[in-house]
C-alpha positions as CSV (number, residue, x, y, z in Angstrom):
1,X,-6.2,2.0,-48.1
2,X,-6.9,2.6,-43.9
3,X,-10.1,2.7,-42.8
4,X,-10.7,5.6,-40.8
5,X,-13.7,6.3,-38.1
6,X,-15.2,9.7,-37.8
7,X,-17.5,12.0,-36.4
8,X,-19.8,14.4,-38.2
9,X,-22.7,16.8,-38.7
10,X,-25.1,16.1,-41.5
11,X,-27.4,18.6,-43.0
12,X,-29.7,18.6,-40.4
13,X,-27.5,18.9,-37.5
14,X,-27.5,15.9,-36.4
15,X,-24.6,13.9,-35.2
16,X,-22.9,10.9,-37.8
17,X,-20.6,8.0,-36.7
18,X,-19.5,6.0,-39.5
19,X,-16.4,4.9,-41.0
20,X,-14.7,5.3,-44.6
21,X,-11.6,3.9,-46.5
22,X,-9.1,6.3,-47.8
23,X,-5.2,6.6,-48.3
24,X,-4.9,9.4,-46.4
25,X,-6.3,11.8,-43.3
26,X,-6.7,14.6,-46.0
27,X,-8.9,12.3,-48.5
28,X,-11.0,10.9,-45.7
29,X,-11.8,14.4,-45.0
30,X,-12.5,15.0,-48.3
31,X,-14.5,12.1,-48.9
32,X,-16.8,12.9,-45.6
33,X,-17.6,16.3,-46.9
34,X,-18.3,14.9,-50.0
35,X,-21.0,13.0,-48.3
36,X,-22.4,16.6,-47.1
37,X,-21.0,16.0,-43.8
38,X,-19.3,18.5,-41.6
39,X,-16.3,16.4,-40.1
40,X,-15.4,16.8,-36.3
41,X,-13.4,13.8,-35.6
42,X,-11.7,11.4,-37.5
43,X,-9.1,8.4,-36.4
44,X,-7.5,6.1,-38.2
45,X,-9.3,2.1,-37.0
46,X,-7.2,0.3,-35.2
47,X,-4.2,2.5,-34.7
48,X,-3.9,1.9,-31.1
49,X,-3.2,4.4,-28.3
50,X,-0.1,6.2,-30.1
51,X,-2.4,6.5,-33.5
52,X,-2.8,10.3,-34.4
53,X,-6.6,11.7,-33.6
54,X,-7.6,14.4,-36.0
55,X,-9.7,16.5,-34.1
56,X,-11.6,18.6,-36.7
57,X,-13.6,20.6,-34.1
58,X,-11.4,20.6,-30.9
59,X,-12.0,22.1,-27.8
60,X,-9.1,24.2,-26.5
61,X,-7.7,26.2,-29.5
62,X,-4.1,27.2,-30.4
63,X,-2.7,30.7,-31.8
64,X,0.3,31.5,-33.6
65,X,1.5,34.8,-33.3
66,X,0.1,37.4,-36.2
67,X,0.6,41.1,-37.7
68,X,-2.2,43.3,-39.6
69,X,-5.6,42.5,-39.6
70,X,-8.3,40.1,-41.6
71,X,-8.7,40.4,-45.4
72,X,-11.8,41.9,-46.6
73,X,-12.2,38.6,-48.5
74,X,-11.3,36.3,-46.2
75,X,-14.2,38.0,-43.7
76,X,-16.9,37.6,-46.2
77,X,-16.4,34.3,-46.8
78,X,-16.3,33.0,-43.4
79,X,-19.7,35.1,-42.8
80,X,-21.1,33.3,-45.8
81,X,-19.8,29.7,-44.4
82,X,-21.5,30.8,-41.0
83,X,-24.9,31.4,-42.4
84,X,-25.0,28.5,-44.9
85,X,-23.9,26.6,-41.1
86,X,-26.7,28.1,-39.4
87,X,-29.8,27.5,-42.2
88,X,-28.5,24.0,-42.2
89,X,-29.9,23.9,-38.6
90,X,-25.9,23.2,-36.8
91,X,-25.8,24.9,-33.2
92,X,-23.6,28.1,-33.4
93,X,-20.8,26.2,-31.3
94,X,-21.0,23.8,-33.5
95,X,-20.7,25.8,-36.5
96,X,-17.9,28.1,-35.3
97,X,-15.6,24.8,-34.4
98,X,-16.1,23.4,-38.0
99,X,-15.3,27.0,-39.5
100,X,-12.2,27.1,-37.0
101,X,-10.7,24.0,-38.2
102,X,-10.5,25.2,-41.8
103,X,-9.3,28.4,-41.3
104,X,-5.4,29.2,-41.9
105,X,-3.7,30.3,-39.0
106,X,-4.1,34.0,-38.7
107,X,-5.7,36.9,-37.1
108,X,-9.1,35.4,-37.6
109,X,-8.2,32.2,-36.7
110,X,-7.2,33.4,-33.2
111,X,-10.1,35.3,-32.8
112,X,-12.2,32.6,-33.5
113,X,-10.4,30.4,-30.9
114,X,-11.4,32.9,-28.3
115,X,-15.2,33.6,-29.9
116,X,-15.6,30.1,-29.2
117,X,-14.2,30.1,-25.6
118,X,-16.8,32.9,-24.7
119,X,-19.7,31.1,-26.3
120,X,-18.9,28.0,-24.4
121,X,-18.9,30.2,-21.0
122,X,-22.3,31.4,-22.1
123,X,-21.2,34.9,-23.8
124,X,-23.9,35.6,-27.1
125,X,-21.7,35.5,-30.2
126,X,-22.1,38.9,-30.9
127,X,-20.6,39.8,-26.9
128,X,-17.6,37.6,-28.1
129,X,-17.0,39.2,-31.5
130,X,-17.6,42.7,-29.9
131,X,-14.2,41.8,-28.1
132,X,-12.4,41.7,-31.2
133,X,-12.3,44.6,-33.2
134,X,-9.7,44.4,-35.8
135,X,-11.7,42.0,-37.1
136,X,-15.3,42.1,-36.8
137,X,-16.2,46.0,-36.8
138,X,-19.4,47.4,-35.2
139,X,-21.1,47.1,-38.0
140,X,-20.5,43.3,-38.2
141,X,-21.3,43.2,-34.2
142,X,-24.5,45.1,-34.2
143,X,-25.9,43.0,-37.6
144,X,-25.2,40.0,-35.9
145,X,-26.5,41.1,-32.5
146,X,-29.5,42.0,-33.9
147,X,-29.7,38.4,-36.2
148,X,-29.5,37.1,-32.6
149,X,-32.6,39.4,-30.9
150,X,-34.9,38.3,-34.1
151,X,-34.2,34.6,-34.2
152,X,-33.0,35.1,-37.9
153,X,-29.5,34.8,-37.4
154,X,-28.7,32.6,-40.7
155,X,-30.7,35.5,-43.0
156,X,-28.9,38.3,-41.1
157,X,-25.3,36.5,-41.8
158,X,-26.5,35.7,-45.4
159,X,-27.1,39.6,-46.0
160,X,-24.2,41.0,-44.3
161,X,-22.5,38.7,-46.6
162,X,-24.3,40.0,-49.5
163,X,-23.6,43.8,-48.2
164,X,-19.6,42.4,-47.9
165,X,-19.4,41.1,-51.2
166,X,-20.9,43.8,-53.3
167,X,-18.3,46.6,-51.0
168,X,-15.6,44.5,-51.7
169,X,-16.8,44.2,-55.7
170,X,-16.7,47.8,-55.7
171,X,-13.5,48.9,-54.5
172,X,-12.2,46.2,-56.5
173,X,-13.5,47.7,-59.4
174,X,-12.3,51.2,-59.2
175,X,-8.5,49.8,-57.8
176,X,-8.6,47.4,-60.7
177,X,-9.4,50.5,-63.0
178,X,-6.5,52.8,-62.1
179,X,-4.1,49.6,-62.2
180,X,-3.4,50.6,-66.0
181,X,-2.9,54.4,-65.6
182,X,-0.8,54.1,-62.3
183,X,1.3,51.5,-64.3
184,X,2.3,53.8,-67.3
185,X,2.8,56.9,-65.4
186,X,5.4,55.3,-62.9
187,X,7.1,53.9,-66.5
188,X,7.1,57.0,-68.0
189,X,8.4,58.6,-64.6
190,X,11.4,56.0,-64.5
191,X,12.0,56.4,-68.0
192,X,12.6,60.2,-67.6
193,X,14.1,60.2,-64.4
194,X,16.9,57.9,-65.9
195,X,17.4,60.3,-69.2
196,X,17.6,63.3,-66.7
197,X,20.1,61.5,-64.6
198,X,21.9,59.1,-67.1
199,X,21.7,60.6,-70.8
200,X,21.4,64.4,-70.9
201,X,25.3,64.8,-68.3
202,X,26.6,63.2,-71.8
203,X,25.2,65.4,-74.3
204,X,26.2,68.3,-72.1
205,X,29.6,67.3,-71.9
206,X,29.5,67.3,-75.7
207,X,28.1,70.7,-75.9
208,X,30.9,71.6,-73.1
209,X,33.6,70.6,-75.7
210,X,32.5,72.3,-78.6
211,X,32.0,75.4,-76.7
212,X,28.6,76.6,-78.6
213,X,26.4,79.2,-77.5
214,X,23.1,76.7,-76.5
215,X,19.5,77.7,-77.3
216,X,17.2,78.6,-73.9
217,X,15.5,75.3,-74.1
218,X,18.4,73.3,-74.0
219,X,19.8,75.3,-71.0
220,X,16.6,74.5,-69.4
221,X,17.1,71.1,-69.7
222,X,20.0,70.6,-68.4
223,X,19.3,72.6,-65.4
224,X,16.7,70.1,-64.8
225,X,19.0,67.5,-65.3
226,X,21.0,68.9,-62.7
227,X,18.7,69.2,-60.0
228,X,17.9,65.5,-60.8
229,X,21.3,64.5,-60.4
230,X,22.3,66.6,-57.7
231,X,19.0,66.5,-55.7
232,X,17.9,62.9,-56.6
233,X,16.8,62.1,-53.2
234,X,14.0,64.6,-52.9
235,X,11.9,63.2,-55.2
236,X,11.4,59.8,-53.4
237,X,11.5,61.9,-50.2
238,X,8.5,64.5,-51.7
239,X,6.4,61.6,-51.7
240,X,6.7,60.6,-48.8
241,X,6.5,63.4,-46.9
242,X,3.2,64.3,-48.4
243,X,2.0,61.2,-47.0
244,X,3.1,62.0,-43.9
245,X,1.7,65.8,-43.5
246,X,-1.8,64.1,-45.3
247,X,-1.3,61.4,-42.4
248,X,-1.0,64.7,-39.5
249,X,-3.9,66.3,-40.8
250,X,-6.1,63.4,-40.8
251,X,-5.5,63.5,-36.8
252,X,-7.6,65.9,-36.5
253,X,-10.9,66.6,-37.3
254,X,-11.0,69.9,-39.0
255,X,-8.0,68.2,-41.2
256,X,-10.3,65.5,-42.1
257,X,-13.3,67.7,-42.8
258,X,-11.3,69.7,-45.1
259,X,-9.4,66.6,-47.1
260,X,-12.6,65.0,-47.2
261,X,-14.0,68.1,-48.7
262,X,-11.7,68.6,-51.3
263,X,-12.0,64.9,-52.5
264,X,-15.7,65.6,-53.1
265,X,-14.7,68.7,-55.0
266,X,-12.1,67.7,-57.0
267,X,-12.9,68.2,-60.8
268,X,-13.6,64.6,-62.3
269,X,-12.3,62.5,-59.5
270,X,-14.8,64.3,-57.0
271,X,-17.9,63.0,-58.5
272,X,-16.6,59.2,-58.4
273,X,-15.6,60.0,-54.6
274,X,-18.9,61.4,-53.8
275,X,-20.8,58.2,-55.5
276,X,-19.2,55.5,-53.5
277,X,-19.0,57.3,-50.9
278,X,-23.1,57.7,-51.3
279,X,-23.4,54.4,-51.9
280,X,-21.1,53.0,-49.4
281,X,-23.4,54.7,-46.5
282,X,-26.7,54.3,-48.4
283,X,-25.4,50.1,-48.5
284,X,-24.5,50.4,-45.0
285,X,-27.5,51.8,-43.3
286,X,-30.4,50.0,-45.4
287,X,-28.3,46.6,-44.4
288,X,-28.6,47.9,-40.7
289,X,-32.0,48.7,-41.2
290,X,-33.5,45.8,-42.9
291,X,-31.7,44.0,-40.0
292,X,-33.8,45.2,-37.1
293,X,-31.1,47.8,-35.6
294,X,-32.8,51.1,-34.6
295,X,-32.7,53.4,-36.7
296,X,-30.6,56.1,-34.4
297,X,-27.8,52.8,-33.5
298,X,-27.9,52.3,-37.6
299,X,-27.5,56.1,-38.3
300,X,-24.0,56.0,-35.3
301,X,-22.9,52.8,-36.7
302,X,-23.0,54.1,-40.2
303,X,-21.4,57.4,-39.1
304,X,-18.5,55.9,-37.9
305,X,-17.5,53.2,-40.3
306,X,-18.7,55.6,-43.6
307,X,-15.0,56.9,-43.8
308,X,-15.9,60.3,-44.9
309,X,-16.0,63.1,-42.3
310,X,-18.1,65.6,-44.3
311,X,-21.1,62.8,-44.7
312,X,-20.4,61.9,-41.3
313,X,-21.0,64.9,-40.2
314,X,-24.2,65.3,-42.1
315,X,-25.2,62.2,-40.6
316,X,-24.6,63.5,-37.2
317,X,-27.3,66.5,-38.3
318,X,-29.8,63.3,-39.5
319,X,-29.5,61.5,-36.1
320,X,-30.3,64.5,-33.8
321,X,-33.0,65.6,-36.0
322,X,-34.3,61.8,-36.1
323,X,-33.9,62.0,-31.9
324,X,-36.4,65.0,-32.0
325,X,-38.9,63.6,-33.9
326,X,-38.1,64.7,-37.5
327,X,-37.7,63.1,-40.4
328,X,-34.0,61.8,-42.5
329,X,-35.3,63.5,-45.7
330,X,-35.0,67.2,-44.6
331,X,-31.5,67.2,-42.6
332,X,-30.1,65.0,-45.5
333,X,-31.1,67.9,-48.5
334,X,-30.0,70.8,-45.7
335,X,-26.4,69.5,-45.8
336,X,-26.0,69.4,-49.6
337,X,-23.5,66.4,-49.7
338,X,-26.3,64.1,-52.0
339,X,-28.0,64.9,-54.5
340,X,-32.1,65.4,-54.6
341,X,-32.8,62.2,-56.1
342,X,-31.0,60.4,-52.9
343,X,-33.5,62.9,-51.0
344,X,-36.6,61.6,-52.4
345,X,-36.3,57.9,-53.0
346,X,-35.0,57.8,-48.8
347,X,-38.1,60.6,-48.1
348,X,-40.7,57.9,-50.4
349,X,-39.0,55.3,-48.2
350,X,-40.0,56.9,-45.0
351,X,-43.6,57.2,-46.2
352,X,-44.1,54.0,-47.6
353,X,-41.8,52.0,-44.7
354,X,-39.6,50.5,-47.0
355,X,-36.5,52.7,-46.5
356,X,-34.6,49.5,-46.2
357,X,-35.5,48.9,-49.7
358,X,-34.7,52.3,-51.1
359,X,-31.6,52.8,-49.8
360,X,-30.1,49.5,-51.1
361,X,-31.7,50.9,-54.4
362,X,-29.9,53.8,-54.5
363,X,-26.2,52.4,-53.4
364,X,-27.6,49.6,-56.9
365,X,-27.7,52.6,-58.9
366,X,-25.0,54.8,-57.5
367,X,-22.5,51.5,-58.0
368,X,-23.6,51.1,-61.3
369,X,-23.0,55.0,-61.8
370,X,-19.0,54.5,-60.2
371,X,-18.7,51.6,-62.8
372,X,-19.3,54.4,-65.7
373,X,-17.4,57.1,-64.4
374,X,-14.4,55.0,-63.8
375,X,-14.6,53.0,-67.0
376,X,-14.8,57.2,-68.5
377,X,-12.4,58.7,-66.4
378,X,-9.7,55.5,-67.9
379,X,-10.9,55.9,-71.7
380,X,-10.1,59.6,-70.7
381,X,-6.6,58.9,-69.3
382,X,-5.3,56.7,-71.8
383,X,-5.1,59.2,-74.8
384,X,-4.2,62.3,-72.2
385,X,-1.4,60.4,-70.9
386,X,0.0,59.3,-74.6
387,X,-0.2,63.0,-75.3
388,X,1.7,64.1,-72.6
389,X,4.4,61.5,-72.9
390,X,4.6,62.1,-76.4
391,X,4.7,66.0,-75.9
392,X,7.6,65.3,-72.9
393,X,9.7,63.3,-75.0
394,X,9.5,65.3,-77.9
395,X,10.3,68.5,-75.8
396,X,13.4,66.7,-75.0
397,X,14.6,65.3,-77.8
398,X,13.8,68.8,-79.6
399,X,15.9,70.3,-76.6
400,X,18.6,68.5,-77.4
401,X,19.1,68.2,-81.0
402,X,18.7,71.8,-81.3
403,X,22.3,72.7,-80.5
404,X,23.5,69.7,-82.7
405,X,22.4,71.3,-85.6
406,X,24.0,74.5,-84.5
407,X,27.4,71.9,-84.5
408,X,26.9,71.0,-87.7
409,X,26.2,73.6,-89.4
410,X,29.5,75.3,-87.7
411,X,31.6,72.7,-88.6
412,X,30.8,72.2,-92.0
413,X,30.7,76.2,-91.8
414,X,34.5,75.6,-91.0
415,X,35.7,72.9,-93.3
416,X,34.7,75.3,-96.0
């Protein structure tokens, strides 16, 4: 066991020299936070001037070179670690060096290294976060700016957490939903791509050889057969290409209005698109409001990161009536895009000042309403799809045995 010398942070912020006896730099660390200490420095005692200094909470930071941007999960809990930092009383420098030293190198990690360079010039951590978009958005950057006007930063972090976690719950819900479906139909899609391609040339080259007249279905079939085998490359291409051309049109904005539209229309699927996409802004602006940002900086924030152009736009409507004095009640019901119930908890919101409160009520209930439709739409799927598999195979093998009867019957027809 080496007895190691460190530096730390204790609950209260204050600084802690002590030392600790441990096999190894990783359980020293361990041990220390174990104590409810936030480790900034540890050496091992006596190693003289080659020994290794850990330096939990350095100075001048290094990057590694990075592609894509920061997990959705890995954001939320680094806000969360930030604000449990901050209501423990550390200084913010303090707190982001700790949080740098156990991230994984990465996009965030890099970020951070430069965050805390701007801080220590005297930038407010929201300036040095605004500089990095990919991965702290404006909505992060105005929540946190306006933790840092109230004096509340550790609450603000602690609900933009809160706001993180139950986004990320959600869309983790409906992907993990539509795993199941997705799963069987690219099975069942393999499975009948490979009899097109592999099984059906055989039996027609059987047919071929006893010359028999084939029923229509059967023909059919092995037409379709050959435009698998002949034009294979199409169907992985059709795909593809449809991304594309959705991809195009999404460039624009009367392309985005009108695919947007149509998701909110669709039969089924529209009404679970409309609902998180109702709660996703509803979330979004009562965490902006209940955080102090002005209403009309809440309503462009939320705008802009609500990822649907046709409630974007109806936004838009809110925040120029909002600028002239109105209220976000009767621009909301004019555009049609929620439904009345929306209307009148945000218009009792207005009137009682609690719209913070509403809203976040209504993206409650709205989630809790996604959960049910997508839970109904896969209890739905599950007997449709077994139907349709069943009623696709059995076309097939009905297609094909058709003419084999027709081949035995002729030649027992001609061994009489």
């Amino acid at each position: 066991m080496a007895t190691y010398q460190f530096e730390a942070m204790n609950a209260q912020g204050q600084e802690v020299r002590d030392e600790i006896e441990a096999a190894t730099q990783e359980e020293a660390v361990q041990k220390i936070r174990a104590m409810n200490y936030f480790p900034t420095n540890l050496r091992e005692k006596g190693g003289g001037r080659g020994q290794r200094r850990v330096a939990v909470a350095g100075t001048k930071k290094s990057k590694t070179i990075t592609i894509g941007g920061v997990s959705q999960k890995n954001l939320t809990l680094f806000t969360r670690q930030l604000s449990t930092l901050q209501d423990a009383g550390l200084p913010i420098l303090r707190s982001l060096r700790i949080l740098y030293s156990q991230q994984k190198p990465g996009v965030l990690k890099n970020a951070l290294a430069d965050v805390i360079e701007d801080v220590e010039a005297g930038a407010t951590l929201s300036e040095a976060m605004a500089k990095h978009g990919k991965c702290f958005n404006r909505l992060y950057v105005n929540i946190v700016r306006a933790g840092e006007a109230g004096g509340v930063l550790d609450r603000i972090l602690l609900r933009l957490a809160d706001f993180m976690e139950k986004s990320l719950a959600l869309r983790r819900r409906v992907i993990g939903a539509m795993i199941y479906p997705a799963v069987v139909i690219t099975v069942a899609v393999g499975i009948v791509a490979a009899i097109m391609i592999a099984i059906i040339p055989r039996f027609k080259n059987i047919f071929d050889d006893f010359g028999s007249e084939l029923p229509g279905a059967t023909l059919m079939l092995i037409k379709v057969s050959d435009t698998f085998r002949d034009y294979w490359y199409l169907f992985p291409a059709i795909p593809i290409g449809l991304v594309l051309v959705l991809k195009l049109a999404r460039m624009t904005g009367g392309g985005r209005f009108a695919l947007d539209w149509l998701k909110l229309n669709l039969p089924i699927v529209g009404r679970i698109v409309n609902r998180s996409t109702v709660s996703r802004f509803t979330r979004t602006l009562g965490t902006l409001v209940a955080s102090g940002v002005p209403i009309l900086d809440a309503l462009r924030i939320t705008r802009e990161t609500v990822g649907n152009e046709v409630i974007s736009r109806a936004l838009t409507s809110v925040h120029d009536s909002i600028r002239e004095g109105e209220s976000i009640a009767a621009p909301l019901k004019q555009s049609g895009v929620v439904d009345a119930i929306v209307v009148n908890m945000i218009d009792v919101g207005e009137e009682t000042g609690d719209l913070d409160k509403m809203l976040t009520k209504v993206a409650d209930n709205y989630d809790e309403e996604v959960d049910t439709l997508v839970g109904g739409l896969v209890s739905a799927l599950e007997p449709m799809m077994v139907v349709v598999l069943g009623v696709l195979v059995g076309s097939i093998v009905i297609a094909l045995f058709m003419p084999l009867v027709q081949i035995i019957q002729d030649v027992r027809g001609q061994t009489r």
